[in-house]
C-alpha positions in Angstrom: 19.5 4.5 34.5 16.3 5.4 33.7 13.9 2.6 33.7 11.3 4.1 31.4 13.4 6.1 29.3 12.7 6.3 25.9 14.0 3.1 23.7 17.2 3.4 22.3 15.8 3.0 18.8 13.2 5.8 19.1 16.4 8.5 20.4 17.2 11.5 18.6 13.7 11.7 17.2 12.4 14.0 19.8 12.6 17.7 18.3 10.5 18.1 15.1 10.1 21.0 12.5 6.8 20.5 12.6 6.3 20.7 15.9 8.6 23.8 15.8 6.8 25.8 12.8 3.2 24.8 14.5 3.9 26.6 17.3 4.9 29.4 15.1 1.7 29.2 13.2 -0.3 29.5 16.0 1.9 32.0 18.4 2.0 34.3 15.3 -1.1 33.5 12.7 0.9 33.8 9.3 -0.4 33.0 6.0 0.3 29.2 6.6 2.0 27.9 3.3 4.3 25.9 5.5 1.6 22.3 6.3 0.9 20.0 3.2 -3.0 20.0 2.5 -5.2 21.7 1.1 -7.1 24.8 2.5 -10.4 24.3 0.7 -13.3 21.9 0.2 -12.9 18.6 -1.5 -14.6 17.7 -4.7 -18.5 17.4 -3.5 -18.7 13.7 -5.6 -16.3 12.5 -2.4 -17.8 13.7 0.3 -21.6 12.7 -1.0 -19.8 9.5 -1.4 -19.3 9.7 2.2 -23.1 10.8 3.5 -24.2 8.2 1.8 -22.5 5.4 3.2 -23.2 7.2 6.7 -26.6 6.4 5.6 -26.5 3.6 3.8 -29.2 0.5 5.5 -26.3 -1.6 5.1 -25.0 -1.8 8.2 -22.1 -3.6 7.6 -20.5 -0.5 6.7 -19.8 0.4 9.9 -17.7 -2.5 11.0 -14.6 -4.0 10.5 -13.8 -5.4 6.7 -11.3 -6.9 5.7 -7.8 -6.3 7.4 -6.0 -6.2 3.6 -8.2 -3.9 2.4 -12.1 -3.0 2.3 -13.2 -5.7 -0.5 -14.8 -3.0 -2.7 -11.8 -0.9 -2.5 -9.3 -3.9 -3.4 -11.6 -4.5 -6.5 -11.4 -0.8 -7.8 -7.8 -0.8 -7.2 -7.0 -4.1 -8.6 -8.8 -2.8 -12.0 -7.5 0.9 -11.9 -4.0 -0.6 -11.6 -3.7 -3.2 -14.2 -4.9 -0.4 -16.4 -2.5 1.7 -15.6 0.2 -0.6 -15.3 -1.1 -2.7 -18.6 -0.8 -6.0 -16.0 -3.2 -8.5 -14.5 -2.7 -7.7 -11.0 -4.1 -9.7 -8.2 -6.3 -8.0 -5.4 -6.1 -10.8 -3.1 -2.1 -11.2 -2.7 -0.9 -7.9 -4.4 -2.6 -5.0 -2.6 -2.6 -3.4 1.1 -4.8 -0.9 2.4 -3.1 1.3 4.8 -4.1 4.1 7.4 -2.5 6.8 5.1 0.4 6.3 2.8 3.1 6.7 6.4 1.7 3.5 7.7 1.9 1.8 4.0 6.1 3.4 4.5 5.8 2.2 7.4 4.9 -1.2 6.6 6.9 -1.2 3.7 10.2 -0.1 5.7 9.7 -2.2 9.2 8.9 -5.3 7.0 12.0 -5.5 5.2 14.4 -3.7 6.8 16.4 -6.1 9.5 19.3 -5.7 12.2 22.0 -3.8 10.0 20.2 -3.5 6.8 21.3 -0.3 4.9 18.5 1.5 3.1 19.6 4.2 0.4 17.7 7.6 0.7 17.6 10.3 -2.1 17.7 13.7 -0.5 15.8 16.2 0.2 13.5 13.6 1.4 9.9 12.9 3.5 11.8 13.5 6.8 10.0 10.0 8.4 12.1 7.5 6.2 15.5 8.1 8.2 13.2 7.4 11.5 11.5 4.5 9.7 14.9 2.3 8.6 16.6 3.2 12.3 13.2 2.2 14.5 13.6 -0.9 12.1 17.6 -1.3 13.2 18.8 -0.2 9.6 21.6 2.2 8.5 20.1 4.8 6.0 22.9 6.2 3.5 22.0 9.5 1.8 22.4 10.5 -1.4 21.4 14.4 -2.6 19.7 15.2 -5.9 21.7 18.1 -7.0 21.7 21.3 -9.0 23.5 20.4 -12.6 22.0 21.4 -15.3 20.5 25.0 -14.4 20.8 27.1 -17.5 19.3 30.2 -16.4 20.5 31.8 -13.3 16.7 33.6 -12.6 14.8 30.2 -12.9 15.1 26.5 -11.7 13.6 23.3 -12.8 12.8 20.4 -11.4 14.6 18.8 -14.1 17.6 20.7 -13.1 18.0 18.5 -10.2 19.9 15.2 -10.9 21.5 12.0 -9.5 25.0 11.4 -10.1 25.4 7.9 -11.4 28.3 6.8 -10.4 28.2 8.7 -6.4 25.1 6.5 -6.3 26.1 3.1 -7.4 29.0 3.5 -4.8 26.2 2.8 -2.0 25.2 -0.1 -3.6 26.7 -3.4 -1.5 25.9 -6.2 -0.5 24.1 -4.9 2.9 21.6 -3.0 0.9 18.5 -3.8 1.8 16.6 -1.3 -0.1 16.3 1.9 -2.0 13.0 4.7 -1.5 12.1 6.7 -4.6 9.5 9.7 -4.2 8.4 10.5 -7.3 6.9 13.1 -8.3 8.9 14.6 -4.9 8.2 15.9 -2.5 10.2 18.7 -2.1 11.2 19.4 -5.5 8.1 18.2 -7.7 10.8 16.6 -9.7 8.9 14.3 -11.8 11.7 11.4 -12.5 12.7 10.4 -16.2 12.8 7.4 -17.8 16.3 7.1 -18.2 16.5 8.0 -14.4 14.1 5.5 -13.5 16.0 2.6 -15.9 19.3 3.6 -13.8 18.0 3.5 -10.7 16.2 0.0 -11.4 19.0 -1.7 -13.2 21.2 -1.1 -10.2 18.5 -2.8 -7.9 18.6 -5.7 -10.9 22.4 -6.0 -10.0 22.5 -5.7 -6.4 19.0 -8.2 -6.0 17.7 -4.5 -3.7 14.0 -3.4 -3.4 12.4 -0.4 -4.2 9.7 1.2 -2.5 8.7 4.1 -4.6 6.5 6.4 -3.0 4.0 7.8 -5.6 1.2 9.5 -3.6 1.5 12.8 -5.8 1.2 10.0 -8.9 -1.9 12.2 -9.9 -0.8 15.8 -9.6 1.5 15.9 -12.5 1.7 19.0 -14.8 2.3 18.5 -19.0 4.3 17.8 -20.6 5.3 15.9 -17.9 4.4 12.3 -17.4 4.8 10.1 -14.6 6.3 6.4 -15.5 6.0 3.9 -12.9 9.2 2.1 -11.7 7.0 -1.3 -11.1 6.6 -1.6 -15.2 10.1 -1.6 -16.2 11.4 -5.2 -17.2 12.1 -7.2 -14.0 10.4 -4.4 -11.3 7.2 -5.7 -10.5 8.5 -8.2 -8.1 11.0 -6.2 -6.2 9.4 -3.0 -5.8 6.2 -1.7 -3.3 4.4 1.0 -5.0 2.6 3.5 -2.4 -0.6 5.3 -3.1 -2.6 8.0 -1.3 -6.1 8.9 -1.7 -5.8 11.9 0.8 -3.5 13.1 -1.6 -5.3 12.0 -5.1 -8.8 13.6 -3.7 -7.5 16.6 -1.4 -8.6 14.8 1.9 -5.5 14.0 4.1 -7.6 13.7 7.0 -9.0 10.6 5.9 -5.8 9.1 6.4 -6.1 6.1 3.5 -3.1 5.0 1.5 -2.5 1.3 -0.3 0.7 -0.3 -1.3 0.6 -2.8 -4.6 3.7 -5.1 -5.4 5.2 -8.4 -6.2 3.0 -10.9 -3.2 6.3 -12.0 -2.2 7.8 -8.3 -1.1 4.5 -7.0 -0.5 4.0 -10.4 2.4 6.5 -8.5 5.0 4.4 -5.3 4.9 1.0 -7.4 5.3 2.4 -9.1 8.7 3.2 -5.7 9.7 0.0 -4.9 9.3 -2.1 -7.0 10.8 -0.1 -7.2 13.9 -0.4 -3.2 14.2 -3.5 -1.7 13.2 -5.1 -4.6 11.2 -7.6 -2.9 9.4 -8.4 0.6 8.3 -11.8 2.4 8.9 -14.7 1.1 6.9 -17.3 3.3 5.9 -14.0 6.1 4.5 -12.9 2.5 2.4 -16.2 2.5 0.2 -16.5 5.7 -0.8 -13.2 5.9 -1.8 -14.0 2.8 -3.9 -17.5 4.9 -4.9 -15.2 7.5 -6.3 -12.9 5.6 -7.5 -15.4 3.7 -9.8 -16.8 6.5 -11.4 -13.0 8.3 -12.0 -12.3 5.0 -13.4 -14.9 5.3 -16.2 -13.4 9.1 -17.1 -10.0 8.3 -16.9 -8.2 9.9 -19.7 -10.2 12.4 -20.3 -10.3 16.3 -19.6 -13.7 15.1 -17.3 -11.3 13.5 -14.8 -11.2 14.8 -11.7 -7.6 14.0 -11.8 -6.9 16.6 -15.2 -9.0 19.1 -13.6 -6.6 19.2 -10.2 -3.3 19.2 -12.5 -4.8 21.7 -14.2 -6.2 24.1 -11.8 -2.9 23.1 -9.8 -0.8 24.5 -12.9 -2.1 27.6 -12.7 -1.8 28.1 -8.8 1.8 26.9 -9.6 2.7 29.1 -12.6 0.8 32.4 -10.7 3.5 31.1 -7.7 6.5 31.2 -9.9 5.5 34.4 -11.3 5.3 36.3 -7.9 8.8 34.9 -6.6 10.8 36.0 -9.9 8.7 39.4 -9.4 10.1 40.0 -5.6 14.0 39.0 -7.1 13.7 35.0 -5.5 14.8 32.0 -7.6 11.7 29.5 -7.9 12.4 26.0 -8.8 9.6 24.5 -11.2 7.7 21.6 -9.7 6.4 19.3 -12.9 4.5 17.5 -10.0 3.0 17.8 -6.4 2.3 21.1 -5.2 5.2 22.4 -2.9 7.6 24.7 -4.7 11.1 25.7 -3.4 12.2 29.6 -4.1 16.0 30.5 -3.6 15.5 33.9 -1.3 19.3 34.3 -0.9 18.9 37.6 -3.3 17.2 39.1 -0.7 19.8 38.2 1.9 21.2 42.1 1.6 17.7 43.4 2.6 16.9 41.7 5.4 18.4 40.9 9.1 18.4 37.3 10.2 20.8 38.6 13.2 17.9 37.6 15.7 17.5 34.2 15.0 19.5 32.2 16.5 19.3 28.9 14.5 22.4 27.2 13.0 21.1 26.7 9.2 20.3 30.2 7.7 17.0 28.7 6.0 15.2 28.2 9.7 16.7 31.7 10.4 14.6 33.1 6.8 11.8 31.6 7.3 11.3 32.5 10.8 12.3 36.0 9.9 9.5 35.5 7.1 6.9 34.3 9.5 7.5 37.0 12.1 8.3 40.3 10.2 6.4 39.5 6.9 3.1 37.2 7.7 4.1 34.2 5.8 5.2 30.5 7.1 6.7 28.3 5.3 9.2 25.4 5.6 13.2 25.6 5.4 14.2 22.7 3.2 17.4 21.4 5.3 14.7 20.1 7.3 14.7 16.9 4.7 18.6 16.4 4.3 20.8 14.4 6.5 23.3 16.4 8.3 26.2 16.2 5.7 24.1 17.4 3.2 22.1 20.6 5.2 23.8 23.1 3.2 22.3 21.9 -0.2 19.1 23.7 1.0 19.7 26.4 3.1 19.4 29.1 0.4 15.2 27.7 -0.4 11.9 27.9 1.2 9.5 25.4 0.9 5.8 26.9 0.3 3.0 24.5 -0.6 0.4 26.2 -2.9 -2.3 24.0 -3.3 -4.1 26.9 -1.7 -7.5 28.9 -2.1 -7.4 31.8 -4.6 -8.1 34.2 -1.8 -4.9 32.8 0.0 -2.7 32.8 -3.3 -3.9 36.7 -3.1 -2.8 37.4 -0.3 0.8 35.9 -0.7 1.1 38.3 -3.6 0.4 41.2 -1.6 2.1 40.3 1.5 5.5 39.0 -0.9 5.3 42.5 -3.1 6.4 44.0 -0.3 9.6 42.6 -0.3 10.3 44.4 -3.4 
């Protein structure tokens, strides 16, 4: 026996797709639509934000604040929340400042989940939460969002993607710890319903569960879709951690904040996590989010919003993606939210030879045919299912489009080949 092995908990956890398509970005420079951020500058009122607390005489802001959350940051939550929410929400006992929304999961997850705990997942999901609930000594049970209600065989919508009811009441017991919503989600930019939500939160009523709904996208929603909060449905509040991103919100992941707001009696576990793992979060990137943040506070609502402007000049990066794929013969699925879109490339199937690739699922064999022979990388979606479920997304690629216009370009010349 190996004495410095890896810990059982961390096995089967080694090989990573992004690891995998990394290397494939950089052993074959594609067009790289496969990574989740941003290829452009962010808005100029964040990162003046920044110079000038790198500048600022008080000095202060280049120390450690407070481990729950930078005080100014808390403050501009607390009020941009119980807005939003229509609440009176407390800064002191119902927020957490994370480093980056996969620490507040992280948190969220290792603080409630214990020895045998089962945690429902709804796939395709953010591929961390199955590693999350098993480093944590949890059981995760899947359950896929499927294709139901597709009315057009040339197009997919987000909305075309449903739970079954019934299939997911059945992994409601008494060992359920939890349940994670994403939305609007990541893969699919499905923008959950109101009725949705109201199922999925009386069953957490029923079987006393928590949710932690994952919201980082909570700003990047296209009309006439709107995003509803699960936390403001009757009897929510108190069993369910809300996370929140602002590398997400302002298109700087590097900064690597996120925040978690909930009932102080679900949101305790993820503070102790906390504060016996990184404690605090980096000061001076705290305040001027919270600079921001104050003055997006005063135009929220309105078309001035740095928030409507990215839906809207995401919408059209969106709807010019959609346009290219039904062009080329491939099936796009309409995100109402985020900015990844999946496109069903199985018509192309007859044109192409996958014979070279060697993987098992035929969507890592497409897109590393696409990466190699075309230019382009971008993610295969089995990637986010458990292994049951694999097949639901082996026909898809997942691209990520919140792209410069010279890079959206380029993806239309390099795809129009295909035809």
């Amino acid at each position: 026996m190996d004495k410095f092995a890896l810990p059982h908990r961390f096995c089967g956890f080694g090989k990573s797709v992004w690891d995998e398509y990394n290397r494939l970005a950089i052993d074959y420079k594609p067009l790289n639509l496969g990574m989740g951020f941003p290829n452009f500058h962010p808005p100029e009122e964040i990162t003046k934000a920044l110079f000038e607390v790198a500048n600022s005489p008080n000095t202060n802001l280049h120390q450690y604040t407070r481990g729950y959350g930078h005080p100014r940051l808390i403050s501009i939550l607390t009020k941009l929340y119980s807005k939003l929410l229509q609440r009176n929400l407390n800064g002191q006992t119902e927020f957490l400042v994370t480093n980056g929304a996969q620490q507040a999961l992280y948190s969220a997850i290792t603080g409630h989940i214990d020895e045998g705990d089962e945690a429902i997942i709804i796939e395709p999901y953010f591929d961390l939460y199955g590693p999350m609930i098993k480093i944590a000594g949890g059981v995760a049970k899947f359950i896929p969002l499927r294709l139901k209600n597709q009315k057009n065989k040339n197009l997919i919508t987000s909305n075309d993607w449903v739970l079954d009811p019934d299939e997911l009441e059945k992994l409601f017991n008494k060992k359920t710890k939890l349940i994670i919503l994403n939305t609007p989600h990541n893969p699919l930019g499905k923008v959950f319903t109101l009725s949705e939500l109201e199922m999925i939160a009386n069953l957490c009523i029923k079987y006393n569960v928590l949710c932690i709904s994952d919201e980082v996208y909570e700003f990047l929603v296209y009309e006439p879709s709107k995003h509803v909060r699960i936390s403001t449905l009757p009897g929510m509040f108190e069993r369910t951690l809300t996370i929140g991103s602002a590398g997400k919100t302002f298109s700087v992941t590097g900064w690597r904040v996120g925040w978690i707001y909930g009932g102080q009696k679900v949101l305790r576990n993820a503070q102790v996590v906390h504060q016996n793992c990184v404690y605090t979060c980096t000061t001076p990137i705290q305040e001027a989010i919270a600079i921001v943040l104050e003055k997006e506070f005063e135009k929220l609502n309105s078309n001035e919003s740095y928030f409507a402007k990215m839906s809207n000049e995401l919408k059209k990066k969106r709807d010019f993606m959609v346009d290219i794929f039904q062009k080329i013969g491939m099936v796009p699925s309409i995100p109402d939210g985020g900015y990844f879109i999946l496109a069903d490339w199985s018509n192309l199937a007859g044109k192409i030879n996958l014979d070279q690739e060697e993987d098992e699922f035929k969507d890592y064999k497409f897109t590393k045919w696409l990466c190699k022979n075309v230019g382009i990388l971008g993610i295969p979606p089995s990637a986010f299912y458990s292994d049951l479920n694999k097949n639901i997304g082996e026909n898809f690629v997942r691209l990520c489009f919140i792209k410069s216009e010279e890079d959206l370009m380029k993806t239309k010349e390099i795809l129009e080949k295909l035809k």
